[in-house]
MARVO-108576 format. One record per residue (C-alpha): residue in one letter; z, y, x. Coordinates in steps of 0.05 Angstrom, whole numbers. Example, Ala and Ser with C-alpha at 12.3 -4.5 7.8 and 13.67 -1.06 7.14 Angstrom:
BEGIN
+---+--------+--------+--------+
: r :     pz :     py :     px :
+---+--------+--------+--------+
: a :    156 :    -90 :    246 :
: s :    143 :    -21 :    273 :
+---+--------+--------+--------+
% end
This chain:
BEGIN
+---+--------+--------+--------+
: r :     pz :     py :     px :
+---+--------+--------+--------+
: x :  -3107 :   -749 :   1212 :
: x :  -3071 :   -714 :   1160 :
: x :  -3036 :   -734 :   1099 :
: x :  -3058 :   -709 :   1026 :
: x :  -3025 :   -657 :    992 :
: x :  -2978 :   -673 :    940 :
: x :  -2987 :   -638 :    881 :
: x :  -2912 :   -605 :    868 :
: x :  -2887 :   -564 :    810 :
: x :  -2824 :   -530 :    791 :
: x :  -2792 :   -560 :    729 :
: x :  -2733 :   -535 :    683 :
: x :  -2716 :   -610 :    677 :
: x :  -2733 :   -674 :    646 :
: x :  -2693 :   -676 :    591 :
: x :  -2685 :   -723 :    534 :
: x :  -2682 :   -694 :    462 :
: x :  -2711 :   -672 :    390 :
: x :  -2788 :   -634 :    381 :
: x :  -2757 :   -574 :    349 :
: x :  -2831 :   -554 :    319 :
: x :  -2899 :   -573 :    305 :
: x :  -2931 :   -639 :    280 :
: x :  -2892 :   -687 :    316 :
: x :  -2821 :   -647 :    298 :
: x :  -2760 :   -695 :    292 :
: x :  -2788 :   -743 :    342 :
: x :  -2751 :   -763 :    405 :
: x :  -2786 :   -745 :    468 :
: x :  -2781 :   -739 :    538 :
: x :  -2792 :   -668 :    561 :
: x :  -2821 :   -647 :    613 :
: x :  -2802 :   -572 :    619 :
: x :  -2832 :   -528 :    667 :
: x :  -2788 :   -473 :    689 :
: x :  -2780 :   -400 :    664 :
: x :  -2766 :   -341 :    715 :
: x :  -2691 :   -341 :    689 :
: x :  -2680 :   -419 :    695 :
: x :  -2648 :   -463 :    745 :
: x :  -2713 :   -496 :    779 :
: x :  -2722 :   -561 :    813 :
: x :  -2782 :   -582 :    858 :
: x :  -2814 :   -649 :    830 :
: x :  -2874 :   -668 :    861 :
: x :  -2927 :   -721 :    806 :
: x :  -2893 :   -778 :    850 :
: x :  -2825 :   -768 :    841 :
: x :  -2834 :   -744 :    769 :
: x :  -2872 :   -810 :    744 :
: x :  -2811 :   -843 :    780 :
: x :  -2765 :   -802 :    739 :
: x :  -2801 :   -811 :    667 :
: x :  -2807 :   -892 :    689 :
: x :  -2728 :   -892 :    699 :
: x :  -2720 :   -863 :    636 :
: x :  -2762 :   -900 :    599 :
: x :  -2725 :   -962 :    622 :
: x :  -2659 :   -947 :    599 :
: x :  -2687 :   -930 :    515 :
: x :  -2736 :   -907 :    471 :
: x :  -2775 :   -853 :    454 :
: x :  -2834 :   -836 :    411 :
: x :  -2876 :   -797 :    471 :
: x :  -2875 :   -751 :    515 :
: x :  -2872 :   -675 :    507 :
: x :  -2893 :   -635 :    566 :
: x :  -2882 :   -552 :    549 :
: x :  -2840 :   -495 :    583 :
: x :  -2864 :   -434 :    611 :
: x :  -2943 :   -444 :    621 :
: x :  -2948 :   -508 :    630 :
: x :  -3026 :   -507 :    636 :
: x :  -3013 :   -452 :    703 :
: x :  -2996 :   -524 :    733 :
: x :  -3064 :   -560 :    721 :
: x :  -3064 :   -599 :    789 :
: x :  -2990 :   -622 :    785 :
: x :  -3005 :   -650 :    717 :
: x :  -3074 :   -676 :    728 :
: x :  -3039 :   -711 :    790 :
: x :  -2970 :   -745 :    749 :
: x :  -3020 :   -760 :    691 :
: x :  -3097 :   -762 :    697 :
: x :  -3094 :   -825 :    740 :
: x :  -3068 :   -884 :    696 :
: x :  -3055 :   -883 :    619 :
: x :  -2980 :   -874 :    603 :
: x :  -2934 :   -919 :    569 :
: x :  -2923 :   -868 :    515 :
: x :  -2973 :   -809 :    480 :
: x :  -2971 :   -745 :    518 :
: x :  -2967 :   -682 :    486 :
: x :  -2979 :   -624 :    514 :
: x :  -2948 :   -561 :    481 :
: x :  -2973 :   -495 :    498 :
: x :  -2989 :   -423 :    479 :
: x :  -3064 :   -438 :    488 :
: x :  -3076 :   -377 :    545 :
: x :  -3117 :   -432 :    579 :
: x :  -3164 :   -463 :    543 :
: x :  -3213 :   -485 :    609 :
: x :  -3148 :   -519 :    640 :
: x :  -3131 :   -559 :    563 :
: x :  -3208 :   -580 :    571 :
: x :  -3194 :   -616 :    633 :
: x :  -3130 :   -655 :    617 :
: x :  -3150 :   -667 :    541 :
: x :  -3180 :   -732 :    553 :
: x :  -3106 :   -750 :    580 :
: x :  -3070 :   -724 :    523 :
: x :  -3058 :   -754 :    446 :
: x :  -3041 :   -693 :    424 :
: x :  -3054 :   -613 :    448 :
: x :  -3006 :   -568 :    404 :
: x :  -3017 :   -495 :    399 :
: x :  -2960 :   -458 :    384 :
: x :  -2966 :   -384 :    367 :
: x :  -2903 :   -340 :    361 :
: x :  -2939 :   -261 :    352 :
: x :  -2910 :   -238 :    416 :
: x :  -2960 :   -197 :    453 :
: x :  -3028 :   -170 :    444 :
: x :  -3072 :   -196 :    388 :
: x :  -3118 :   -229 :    446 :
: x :  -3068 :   -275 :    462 :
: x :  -3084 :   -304 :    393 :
: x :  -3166 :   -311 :    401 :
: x :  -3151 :   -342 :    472 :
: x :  -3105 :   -396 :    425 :
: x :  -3171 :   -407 :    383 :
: x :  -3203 :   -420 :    438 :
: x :  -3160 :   -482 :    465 :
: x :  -3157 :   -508 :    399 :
: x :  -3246 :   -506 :    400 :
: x :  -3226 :   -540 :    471 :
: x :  -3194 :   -582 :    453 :
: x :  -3232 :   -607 :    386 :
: x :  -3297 :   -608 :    432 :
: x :  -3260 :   -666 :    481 :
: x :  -3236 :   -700 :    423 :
: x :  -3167 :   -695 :    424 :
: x :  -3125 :   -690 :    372 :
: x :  -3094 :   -614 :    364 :
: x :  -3056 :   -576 :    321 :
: x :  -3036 :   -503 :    312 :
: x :  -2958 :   -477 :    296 :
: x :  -2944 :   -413 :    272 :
: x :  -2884 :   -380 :    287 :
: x :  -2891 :   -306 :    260 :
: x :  -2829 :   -256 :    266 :
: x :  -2801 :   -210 :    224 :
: x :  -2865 :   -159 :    227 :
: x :  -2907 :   -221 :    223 :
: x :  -2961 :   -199 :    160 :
: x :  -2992 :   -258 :    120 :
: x :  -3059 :   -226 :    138 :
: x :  -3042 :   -247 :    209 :
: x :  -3025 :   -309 :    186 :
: x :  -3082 :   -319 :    144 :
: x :  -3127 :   -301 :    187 :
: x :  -3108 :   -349 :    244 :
: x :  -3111 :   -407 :    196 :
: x :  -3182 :   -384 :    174 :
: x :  -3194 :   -375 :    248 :
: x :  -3173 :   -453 :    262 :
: x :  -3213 :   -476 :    210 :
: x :  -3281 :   -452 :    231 :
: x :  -3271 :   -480 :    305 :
: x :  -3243 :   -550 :    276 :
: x :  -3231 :   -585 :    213 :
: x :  -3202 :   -633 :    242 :
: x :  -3136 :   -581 :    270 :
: x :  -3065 :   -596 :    240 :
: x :  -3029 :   -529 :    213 :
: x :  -2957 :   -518 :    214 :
: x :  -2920 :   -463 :    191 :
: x :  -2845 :   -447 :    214 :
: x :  -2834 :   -394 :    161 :
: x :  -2767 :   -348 :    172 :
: x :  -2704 :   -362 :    139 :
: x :  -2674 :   -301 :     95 :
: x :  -2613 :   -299 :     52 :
: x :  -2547 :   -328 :     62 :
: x :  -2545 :   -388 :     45 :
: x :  -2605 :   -388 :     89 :
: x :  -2664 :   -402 :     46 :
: x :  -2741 :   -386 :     40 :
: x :  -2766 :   -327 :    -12 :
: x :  -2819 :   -339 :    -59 :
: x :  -2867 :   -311 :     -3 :
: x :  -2876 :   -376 :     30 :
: x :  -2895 :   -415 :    -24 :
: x :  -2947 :   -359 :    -45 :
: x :  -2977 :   -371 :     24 :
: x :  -2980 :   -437 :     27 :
: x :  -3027 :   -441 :    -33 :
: x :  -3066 :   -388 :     -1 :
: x :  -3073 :   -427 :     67 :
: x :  -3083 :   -497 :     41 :
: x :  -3140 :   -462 :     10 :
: x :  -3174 :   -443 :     70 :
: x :  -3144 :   -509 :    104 :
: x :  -3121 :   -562 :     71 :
: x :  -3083 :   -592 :    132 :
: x :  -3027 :   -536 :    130 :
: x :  -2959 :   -548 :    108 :
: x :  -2896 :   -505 :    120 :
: x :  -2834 :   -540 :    166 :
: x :  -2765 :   -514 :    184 :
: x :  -2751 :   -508 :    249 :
: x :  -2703 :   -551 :    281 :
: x :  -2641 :   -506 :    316 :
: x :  -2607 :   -517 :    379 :
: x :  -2577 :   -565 :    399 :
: x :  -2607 :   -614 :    358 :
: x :  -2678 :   -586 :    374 :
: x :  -2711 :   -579 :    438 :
: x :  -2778 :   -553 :    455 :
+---+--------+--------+--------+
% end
């Protein structure tokens, strides 16, 4: 007879901290990071990491947990495995770049809260495919939410249009902007507050958010 496979999955860490971004910024959270190709790796399988977030859990508090890293929906089996069995202690967010949005429709109904974070790095299709898990996620009813982190060549047309985009799959979708900083002392220009009145007008759940830095934040 043979044993079942344990689902196993290589994690940056599970670190306490800060949400540096998104609707549940400022919170304390558990993290559970999966790893990058430059990061120091270790091999948790769902046993030993519910062991882990149970240990930590006992010795204080936090407001949930935060599961993100590099693509942390490429690991559907390992999280299905530590999480789709038995309700956790705390809400589980999952924080992604939403390049999966038939994996986010199978662990939804696990999750209190699927975040969508967009940073314009990479081909516009990476931004429909974000659309989609946010549709996915609305259409398992979770609770979802979509941050915007443009760069420096970031248009509000691009911006716009994403927030139009979110609106027609999902009322219901939570909008944050992380605009850039400029000027010293850093500060926001007058374009930010131009489009914010343009985006609460195509959805009235947007609101713009500062960033927490390192090391206070952690994502």
């Amino acid at each position: 007879m043979t044993s079942p496979r344990m689902a196993a999955a290589a994690l940056a860490g599970v670190p306490a901290g800060v949400q540096a971004q998104g609707v549940w910024m400022g919170r304390r959270q558990l993290f559970v990071r999966f790893a990058g190709e430059a990061e120091t790796a270790t091999m948790y399988t769902s046993t030993a990491l519910l062991r882990e977030i149970d240990r930590q859990l006992g010795r204080t508090k936090f407001h949930s947990i935060a599961i993100g890293g590099r693509d942390p929906l490429g690991n559907l089996e390992f999280l299905t495995a530590a999480f789709g069995t038995a309700p956790m202690a705390l809400p589980l967010m999952l924080d992604s770049d939403g390049q999966r949005p038939e994996a986010l429709a199978l662990l939804a109904p696990h999750l209190a809260m699927a975040q969508v974070t967009v940073d314009f790095v990479g081909p516009d299709g990476m931004r429909a495919s974000a659309i989609e898990t946010l549709a996915a996620a609305s259409g398992a009813g979770c609770a979802h939410a979509l941050v915007l982190c443009p760069q420096g060549d970031t248009s509000d047309s691009q911006l716009l249009r994403l927030i139009e985009q979110a609106h027609a799959v999902s009322a219901e979708t939570q909008i944050v902007v992380h605009p850039l900083l400029t000027g010293e002392p850093l500060s926001l220009d007058r374009r930010w507050s131009t489009l914010l009145e343009q985006a609460v007008a195509l959805h009235a759940d947007t609101r713009l958010a500062l960033r927490l830095p390192p090391p206070t934040g952690l994502r």
